[in-house]
C-alpha positions as CSV (number, residue, x, y, z in Angstrom):
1,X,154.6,52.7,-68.4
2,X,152.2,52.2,-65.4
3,X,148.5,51.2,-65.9
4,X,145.6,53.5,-67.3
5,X,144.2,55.7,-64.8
6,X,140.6,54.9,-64.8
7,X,138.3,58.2,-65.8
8,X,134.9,57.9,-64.8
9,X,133.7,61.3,-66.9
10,X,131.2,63.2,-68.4
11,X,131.4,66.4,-70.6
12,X,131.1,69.4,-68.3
13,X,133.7,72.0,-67.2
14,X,134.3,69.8,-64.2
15,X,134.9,66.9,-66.3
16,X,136.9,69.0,-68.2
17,X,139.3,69.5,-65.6
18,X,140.4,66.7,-65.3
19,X,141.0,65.2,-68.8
20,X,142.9,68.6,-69.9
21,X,145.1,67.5,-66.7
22,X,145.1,64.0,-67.8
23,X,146.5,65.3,-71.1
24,X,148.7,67.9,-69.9
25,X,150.5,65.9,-68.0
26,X,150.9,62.7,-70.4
27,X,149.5,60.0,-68.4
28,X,147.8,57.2,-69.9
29,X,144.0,57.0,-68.8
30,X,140.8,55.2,-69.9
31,X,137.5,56.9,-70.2
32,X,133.8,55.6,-68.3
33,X,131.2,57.8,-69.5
34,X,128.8,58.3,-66.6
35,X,125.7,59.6,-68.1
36,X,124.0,62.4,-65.8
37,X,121.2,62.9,-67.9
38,X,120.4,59.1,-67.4
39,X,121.4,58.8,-63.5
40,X,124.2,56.3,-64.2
41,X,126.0,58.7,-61.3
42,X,123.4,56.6,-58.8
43,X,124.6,53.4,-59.9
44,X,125.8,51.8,-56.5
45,X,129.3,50.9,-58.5
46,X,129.8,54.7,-59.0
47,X,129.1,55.5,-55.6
48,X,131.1,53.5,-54.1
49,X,134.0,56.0,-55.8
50,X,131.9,59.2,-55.5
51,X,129.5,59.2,-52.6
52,X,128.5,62.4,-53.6
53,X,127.3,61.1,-56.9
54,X,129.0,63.8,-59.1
55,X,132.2,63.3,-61.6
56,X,134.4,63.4,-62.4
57,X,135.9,60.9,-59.7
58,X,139.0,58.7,-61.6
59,X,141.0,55.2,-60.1
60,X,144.4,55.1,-60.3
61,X,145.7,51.6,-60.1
62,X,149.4,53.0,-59.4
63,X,148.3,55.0,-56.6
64,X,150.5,56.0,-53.1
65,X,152.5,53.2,-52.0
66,X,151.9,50.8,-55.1
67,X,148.4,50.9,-53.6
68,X,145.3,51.5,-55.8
69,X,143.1,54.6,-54.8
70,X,140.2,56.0,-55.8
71,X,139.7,60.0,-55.8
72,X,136.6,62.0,-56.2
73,X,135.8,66.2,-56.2
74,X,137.7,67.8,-59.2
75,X,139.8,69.7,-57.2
76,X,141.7,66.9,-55.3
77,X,142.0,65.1,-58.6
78,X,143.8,68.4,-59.9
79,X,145.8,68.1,-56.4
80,X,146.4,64.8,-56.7
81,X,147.7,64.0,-60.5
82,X,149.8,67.3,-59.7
83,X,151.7,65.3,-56.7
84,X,151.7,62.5,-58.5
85,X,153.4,63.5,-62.0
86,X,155.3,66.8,-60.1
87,X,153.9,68.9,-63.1
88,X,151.9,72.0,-63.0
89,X,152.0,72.0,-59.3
90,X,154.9,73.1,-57.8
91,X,156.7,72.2,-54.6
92,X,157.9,75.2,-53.2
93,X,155.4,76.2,-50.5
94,X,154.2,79.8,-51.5
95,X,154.2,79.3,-55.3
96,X,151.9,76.4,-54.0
97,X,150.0,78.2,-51.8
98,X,149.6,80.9,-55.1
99,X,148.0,78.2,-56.7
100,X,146.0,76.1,-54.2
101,X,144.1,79.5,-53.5
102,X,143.3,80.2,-57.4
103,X,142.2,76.6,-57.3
104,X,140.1,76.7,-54.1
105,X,138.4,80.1,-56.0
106,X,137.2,77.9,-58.8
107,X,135.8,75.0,-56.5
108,X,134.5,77.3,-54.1
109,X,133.1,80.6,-56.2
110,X,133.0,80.7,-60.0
111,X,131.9,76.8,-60.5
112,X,128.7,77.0,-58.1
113,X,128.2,80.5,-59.3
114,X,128.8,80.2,-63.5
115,X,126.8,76.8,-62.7
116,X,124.0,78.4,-61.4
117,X,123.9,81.4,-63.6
118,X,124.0,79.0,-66.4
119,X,120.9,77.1,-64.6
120,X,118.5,80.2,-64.2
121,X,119.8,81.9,-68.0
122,X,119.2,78.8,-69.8
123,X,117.6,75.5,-68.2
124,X,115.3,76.3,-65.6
125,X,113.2,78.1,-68.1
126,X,112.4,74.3,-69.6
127,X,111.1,73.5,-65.8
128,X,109.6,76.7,-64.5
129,X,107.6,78.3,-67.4
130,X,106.2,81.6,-65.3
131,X,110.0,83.1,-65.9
132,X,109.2,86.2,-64.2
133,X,109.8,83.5,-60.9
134,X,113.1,83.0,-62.9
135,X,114.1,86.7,-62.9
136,X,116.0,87.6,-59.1
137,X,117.8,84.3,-59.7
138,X,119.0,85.0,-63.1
139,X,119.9,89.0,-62.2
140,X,121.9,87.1,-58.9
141,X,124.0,84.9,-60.4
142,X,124.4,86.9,-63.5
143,X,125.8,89.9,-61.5
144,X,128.1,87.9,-59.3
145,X,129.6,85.7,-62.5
146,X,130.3,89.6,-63.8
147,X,132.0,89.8,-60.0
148,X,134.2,86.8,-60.5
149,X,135.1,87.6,-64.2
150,X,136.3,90.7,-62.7
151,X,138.4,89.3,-60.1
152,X,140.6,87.5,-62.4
153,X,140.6,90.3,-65.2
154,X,142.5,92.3,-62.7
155,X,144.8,89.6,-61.2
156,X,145.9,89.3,-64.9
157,X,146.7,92.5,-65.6
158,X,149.3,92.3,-63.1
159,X,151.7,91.4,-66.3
160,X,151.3,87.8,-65.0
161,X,150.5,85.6,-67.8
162,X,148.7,82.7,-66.2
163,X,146.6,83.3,-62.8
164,X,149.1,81.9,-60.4
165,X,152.4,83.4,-62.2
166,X,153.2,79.6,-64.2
167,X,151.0,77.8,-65.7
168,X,149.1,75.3,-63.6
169,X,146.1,73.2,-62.3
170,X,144.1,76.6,-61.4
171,X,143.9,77.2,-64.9
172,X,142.9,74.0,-65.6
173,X,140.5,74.5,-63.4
174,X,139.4,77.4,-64.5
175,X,139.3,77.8,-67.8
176,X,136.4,75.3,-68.4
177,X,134.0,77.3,-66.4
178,X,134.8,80.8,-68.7
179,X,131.4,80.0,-70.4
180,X,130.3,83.4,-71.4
181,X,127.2,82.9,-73.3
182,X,125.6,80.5,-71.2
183,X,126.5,83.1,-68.5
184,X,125.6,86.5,-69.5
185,X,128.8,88.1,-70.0
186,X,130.7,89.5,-72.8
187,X,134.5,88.9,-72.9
188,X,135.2,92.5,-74.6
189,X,134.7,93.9,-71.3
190,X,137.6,91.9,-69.8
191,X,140.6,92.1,-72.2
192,X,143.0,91.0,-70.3
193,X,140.9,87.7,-69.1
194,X,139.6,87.0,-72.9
195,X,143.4,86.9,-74.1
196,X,144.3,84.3,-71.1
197,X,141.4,82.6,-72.9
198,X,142.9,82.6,-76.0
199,X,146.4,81.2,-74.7
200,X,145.4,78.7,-72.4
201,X,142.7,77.5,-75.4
202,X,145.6,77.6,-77.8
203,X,147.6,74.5,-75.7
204,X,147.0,70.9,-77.5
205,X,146.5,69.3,-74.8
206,X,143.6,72.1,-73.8
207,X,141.7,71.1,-77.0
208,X,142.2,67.7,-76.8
209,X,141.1,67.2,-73.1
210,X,137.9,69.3,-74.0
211,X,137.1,67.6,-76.6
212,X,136.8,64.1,-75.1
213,X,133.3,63.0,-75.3
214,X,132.2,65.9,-77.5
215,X,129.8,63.6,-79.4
216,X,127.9,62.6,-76.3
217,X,127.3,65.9,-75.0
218,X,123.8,67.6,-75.9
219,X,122.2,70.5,-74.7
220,X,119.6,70.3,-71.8
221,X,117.2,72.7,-73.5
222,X,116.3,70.8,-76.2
223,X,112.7,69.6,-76.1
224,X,112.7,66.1,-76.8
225,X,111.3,63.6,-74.5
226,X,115.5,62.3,-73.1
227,X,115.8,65.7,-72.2
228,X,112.9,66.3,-70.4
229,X,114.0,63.2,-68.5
230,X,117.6,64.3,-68.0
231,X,116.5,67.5,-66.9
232,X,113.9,65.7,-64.5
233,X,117.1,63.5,-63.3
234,X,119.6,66.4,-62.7
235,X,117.2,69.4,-61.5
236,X,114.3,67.6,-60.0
237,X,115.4,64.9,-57.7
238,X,114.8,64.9,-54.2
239,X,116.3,63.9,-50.9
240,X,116.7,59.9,-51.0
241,X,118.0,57.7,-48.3
């Protein structure tokens, strides 16, 4: 068996991502928490894996050539454990294609969006109190979440049971950021999407890989004093050198 992949995680759809992979495809892995709320992503050790100072980022010990390597962005995680384990990611060019383009719609269109809808419905009302300055972005994101939701209610009602024909790292990708409540939406108005839900939430290794970490995870909008800081750390830091 070849060494842990090291995990460096915290529990949010993108984190998600990665350990529903992780599981999916059997390999063994340990998990760092990296605490947002507490700005451990700042942490020079962390940054020396993700300069961008988000996770999940992950270091494989067995990586290309015998060689360890060290990954960050979800996406190319998804990309890389894919190439690395030949599951969920197939090799034929235009089934890959299928999927690389599902995947580049997460990274690229429902994460920032959901992300920020999420931000303007529920957190930033903890920053900014005059919500009326809260409303255009709310209405914005809301509306093009709706927009996305819709995109992939009709791409599944193509009789395709997953979004790119098999099952695969888009939905992995994916499914973590179907957050409907946090979002504005209600799943009775796309059937065919809320029954994609339900299948890709029945898998084991779905449940497991969401559940890592489960215990650490609190909500934002909770008014004690570590969540004012947290929210200070994630929504209110500025430009640094």
């Amino acid at each position: 068996m070849s060494a842990p992949i090291d995990l460096f995680y915290w529990p949010t759809p993108n984190g998600w991502k990665v350990t529903i992979a992780l599981e999916e495809m059997g390999l063994p892995y340990t998990v760092n928490t990296v605490n947002i709320g507490a700005g451990e992503q700042f942490e020079p050790a962390f940054l020396a894996i993700s300069p961008n100072n988000r996770m999940p980022a992950i270091t494989d010990p067995d990586g290309p050539g015998g060689k360890p390597i060290s990954i960050f962005e979800s996406g190319a995680i998804l990309q890389y454990l894919g190439r690395k384990t030949g599951l969920f990611y197939p090799t034929d060019a235009r089934a890959r294609a299928e999927v690389d383009q599902w995947l580049f719609w997460q990274m690229g269109g429902l994460g920032p969006m959901a992300g920020q809808a999420h931000h303007f419905r529920t957190y930033a009302k903890a920053i900014e109190p005059d919500e009326s300055k809260l409303e255009y972005g709310k209405i914005r994101y809301t509306n093009e979440v709706n927009r996305l939701y819709g995109v992939l209610e009709r791409v599944l009602s193509d009789g395709r049971n997953y979004v790119a024909g098999d099952y695969s790292i888009a939905d992995m990708a994916i499914w973590p950021w179907i957050l409907p409540k946090g979002q504005g939406q209600d799943l009775a108005d796309f059937p065919k999407l809320s029954a994609w839900m339900d299948r890709v939430g029945a898998r084991g290794a779905v449940q497991k890989g969401r559940g890592i970490g489960r215990e650490k995870r609190r909500a934002l909008d909770e008014d004690s004093e570590d969540m004012k800081k947290a929210r200070d750390m994630l929504f209110g830091q500025t430009a640094k050198v």
